[in-house]
C-alpha positions as CSV (number, residue, x, y, z in Angstrom):
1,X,94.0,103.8,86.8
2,X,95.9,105.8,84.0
3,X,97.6,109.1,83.6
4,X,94.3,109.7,82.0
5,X,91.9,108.6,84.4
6,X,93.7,110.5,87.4
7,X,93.6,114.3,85.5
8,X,90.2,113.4,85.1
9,X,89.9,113.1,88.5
10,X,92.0,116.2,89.4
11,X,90.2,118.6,87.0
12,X,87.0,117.0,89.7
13,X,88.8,118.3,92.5
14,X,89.8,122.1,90.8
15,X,85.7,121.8,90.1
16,X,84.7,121.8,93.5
17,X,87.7,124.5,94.6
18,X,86.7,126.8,91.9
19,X,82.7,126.9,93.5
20,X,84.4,127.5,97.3
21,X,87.0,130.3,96.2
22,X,84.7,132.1,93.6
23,X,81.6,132.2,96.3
24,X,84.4,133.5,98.9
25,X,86.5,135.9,96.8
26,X,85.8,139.6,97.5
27,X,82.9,138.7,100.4
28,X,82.8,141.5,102.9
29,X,82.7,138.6,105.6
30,X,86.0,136.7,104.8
31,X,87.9,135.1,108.2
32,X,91.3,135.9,107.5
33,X,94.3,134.7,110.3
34,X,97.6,134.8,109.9
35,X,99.6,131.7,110.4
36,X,103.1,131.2,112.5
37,X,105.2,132.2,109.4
38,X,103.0,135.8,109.0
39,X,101.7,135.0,106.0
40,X,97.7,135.0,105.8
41,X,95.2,132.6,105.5
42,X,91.6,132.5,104.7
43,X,88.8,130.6,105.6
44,X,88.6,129.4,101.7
45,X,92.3,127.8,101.9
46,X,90.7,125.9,104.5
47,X,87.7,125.4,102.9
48,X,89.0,124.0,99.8
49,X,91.5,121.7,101.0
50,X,89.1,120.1,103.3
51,X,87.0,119.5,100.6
52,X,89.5,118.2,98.3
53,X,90.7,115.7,100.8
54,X,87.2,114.3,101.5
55,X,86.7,113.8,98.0
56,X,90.5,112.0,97.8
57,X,89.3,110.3,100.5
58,X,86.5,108.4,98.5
59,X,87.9,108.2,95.4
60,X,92.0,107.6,96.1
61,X,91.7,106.5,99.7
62,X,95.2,105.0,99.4
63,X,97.1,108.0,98.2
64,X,98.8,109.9,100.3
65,X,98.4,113.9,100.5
66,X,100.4,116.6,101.1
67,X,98.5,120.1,101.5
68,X,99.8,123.9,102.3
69,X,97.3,124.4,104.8
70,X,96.8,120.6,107.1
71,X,100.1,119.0,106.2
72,X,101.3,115.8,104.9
73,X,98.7,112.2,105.5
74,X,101.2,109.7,104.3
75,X,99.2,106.2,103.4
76,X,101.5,103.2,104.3
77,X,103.9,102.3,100.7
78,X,101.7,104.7,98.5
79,X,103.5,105.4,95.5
80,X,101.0,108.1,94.9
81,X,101.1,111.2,96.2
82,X,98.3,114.3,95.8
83,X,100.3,118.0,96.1
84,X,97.6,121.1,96.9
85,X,97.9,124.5,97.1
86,X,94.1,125.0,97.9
87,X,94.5,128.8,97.0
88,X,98.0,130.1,95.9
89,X,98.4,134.0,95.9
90,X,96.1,134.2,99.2
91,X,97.4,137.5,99.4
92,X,95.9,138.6,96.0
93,X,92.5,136.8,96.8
94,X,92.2,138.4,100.3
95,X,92.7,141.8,98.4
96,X,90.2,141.6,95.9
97,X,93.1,141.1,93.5
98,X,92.0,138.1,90.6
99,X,95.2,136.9,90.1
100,X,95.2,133.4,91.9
101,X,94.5,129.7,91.5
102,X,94.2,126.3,93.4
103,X,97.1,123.8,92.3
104,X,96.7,120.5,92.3
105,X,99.4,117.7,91.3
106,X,99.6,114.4,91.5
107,X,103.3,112.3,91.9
108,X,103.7,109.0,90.9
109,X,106.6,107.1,91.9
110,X,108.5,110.1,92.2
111,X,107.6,111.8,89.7
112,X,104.9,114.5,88.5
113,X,102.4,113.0,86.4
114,X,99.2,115.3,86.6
115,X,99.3,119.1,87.0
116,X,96.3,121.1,87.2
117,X,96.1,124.9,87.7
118,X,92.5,126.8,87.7
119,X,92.5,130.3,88.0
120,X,88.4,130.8,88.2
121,X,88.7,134.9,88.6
122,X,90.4,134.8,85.2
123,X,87.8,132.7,83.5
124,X,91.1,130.3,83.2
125,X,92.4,126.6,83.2
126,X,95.7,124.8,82.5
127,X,96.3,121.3,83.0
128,X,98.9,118.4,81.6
129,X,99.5,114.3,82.1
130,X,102.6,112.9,81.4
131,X,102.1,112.0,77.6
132,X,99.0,113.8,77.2
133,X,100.2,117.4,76.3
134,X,99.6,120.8,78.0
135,X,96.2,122.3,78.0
136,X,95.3,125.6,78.0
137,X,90.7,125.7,78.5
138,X,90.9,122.6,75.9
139,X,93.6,123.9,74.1
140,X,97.2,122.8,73.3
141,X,99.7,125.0,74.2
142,X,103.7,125.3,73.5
143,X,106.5,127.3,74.9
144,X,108.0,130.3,72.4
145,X,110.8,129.7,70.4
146,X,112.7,132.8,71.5
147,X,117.1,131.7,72.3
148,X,118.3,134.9,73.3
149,X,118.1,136.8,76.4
150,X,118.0,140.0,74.6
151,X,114.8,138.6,72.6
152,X,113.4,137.5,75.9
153,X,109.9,138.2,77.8
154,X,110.6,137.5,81.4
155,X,109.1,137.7,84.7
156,X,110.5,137.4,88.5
157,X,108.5,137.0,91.6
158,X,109.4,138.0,95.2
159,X,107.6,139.4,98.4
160,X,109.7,139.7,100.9
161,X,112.9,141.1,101.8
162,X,113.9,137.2,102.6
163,X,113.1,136.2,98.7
164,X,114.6,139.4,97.6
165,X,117.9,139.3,99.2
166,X,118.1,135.3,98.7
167,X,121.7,134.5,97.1
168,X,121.8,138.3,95.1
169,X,118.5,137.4,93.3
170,X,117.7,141.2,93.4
171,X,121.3,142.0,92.0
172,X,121.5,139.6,89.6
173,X,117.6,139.8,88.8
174,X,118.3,143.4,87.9
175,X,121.1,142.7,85.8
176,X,119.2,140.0,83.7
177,X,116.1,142.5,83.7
178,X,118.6,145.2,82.1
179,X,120.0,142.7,79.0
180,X,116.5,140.7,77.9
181,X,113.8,142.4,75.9
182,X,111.0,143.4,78.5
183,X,110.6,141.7,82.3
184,X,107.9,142.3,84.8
185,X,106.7,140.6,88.0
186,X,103.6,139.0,87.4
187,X,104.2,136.7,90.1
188,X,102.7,133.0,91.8
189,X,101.7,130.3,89.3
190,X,100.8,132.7,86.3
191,X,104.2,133.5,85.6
192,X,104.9,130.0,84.8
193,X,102.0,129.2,83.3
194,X,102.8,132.3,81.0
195,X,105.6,130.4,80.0
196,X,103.9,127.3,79.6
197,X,101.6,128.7,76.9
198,X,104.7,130.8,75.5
199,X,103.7,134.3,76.2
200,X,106.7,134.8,78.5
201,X,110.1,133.1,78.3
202,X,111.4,132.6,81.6
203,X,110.0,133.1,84.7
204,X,111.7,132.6,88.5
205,X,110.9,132.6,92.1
206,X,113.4,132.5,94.9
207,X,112.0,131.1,97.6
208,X,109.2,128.1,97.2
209,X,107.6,125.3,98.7
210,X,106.3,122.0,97.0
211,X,103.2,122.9,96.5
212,X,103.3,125.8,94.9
213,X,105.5,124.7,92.1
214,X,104.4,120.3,91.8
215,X,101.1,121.5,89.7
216,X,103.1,123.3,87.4
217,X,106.5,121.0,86.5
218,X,104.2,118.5,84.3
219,X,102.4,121.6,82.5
220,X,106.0,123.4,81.6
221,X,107.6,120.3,80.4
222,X,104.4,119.0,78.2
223,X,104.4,121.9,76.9
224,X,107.9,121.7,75.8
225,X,109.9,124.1,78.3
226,X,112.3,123.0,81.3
227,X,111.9,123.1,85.2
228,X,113.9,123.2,87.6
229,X,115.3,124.7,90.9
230,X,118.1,127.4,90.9
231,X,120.5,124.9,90.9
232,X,119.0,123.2,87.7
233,X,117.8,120.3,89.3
234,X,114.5,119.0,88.0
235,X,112.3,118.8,91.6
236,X,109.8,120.5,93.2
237,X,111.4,120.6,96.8
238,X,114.5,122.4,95.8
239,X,113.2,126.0,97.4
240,X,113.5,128.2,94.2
241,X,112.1,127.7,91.0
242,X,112.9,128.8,87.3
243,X,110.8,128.0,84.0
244,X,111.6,128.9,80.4
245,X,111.3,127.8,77.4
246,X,114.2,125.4,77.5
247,X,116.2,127.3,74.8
248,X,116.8,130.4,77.5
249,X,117.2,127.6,80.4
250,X,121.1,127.6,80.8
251,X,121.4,131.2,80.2
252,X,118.8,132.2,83.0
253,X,120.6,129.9,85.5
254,X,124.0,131.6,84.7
255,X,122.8,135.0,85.3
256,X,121.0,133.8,88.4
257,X,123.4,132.1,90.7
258,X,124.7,133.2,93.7
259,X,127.9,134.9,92.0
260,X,127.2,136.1,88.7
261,X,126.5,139.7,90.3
262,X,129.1,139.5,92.1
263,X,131.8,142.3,91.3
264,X,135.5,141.5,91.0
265,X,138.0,142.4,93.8
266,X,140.1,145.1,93.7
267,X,144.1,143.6,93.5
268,X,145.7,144.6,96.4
269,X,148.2,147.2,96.7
């Protein structure tokens, strides 16, 4: 099979997601638990990860699958590799909230070749193959052209006082907030996907897993922008996350490390 042929068979799988999380969303009846790390889960996450690996099952029985909710199955020297977020922003889908979306990827040889994001509550769809271009509902999309932080649309997502606090991202969040054009926290995979289709510039998360960020890395870089992890390494299980336009990339990764908030010593007396 090609690049092609396996978004074809991705865009199946955010098919039969979108019918489970829109019949779901906003019930009155929704089974929500909460999982060993506090954070909640629904009986849609379940729902649509099951079903995504029975259809994987039949129609890539020899990839191997790593999901948020049942784990990794590894198939014996696979060089394929399916990456699911059945539903990320649970907590805005449990609230009635419509900003979420199942994320499916697809790695190949060790690299992301397919990214699809479907957002169903927003009537919305991005997808990209390696060679294929970024796809906005059918639609090619681009990142801006903005190059200066002072010209720059950005957005920053965190939840938690761990994300917050993580290496001064709130200090140096705030400091990059004060010099660029207008931020806001739009947060999860629209953020990025903003950036993708060049209505924001840059867009960060402290604190990720895989697969909430191995859907999105071929979307952001067919459509011309740059991904990577805080450090400005290009992977999806380097814990952070930042996505811009590839012009802004170097500056947003200066302002974010660990030190740049830092304020000089006093010299000693």
């Amino acid at each position: 099979m090609t690049v092609d042929s396996y978004l074809a068979l991705a865009l199946d799988l955010v098919d039969l997601a979108d019918e489970i999380t829109m019949r779901l969303f906003r019930a009155t009846d929704l089974v929500v638990s909460t999982k060993p790390d506090n954070t909640p889960v629904t009986e849609a996450d379940h729902a649509v990860e099951q079903a995504i690996r029975e259809h994987l099952a039949i129609y890539a029985k020899e990839h191997a699958i790593l999901g948020e909710e049942f784990g990794y199955d590894e198939t014996d020297d696979s060089e394929y590799r399916w990456i699911i977020d059945p539903i990320d922003g649970t907590k805005s889908y449990l609230r009635g909230v419509p900003i979420w979306a199942t994320l499916v990827g697809l790695e190949w040889g060790g690299e992301m070749v397919v990214g699809v994001v479907s957002a169903p509550a927003l009537h919305t769809r991005w997808w990209a193959g390696r060679g294929l271009g970024a796809f906005r509902d059918g639609d090619p999309i681009h990142v801006s052209a903005v190059e200066a932080i002072e010209d720059a649309h950005i957005s920053f997502s965190w939840d938690t006082t761990e994300r917050f606090e993580h290496g001064r991202f709130d200090t140096n969040v705030m400091a990059l907030a004060r010099r660029c054009w207008r931020s806001r926290s739009l947060g999860d995979f629209w953020q990025h996907v903003l950036v993708a289709e060049g209505a924001l510039d840059a867009a960060a998360e402290p604190v990720i897993s895989p697969w909430d960020v191995a859907a999105l890395q071929p979307i952001i870089e067919e459509a011309g922008g740059r991904f990577s992890d805080l450090s400005g390494a290009a992977r999806i299980d380097g814990g952070s996350i930042v996505c811009t336009n590839g012009r802004l990339h170097e500056a947003v990764l200066s302002a974010l490390a660990p030190g740049a908030g830092a304020r000089p010593q006093a010299a000693p007396d």
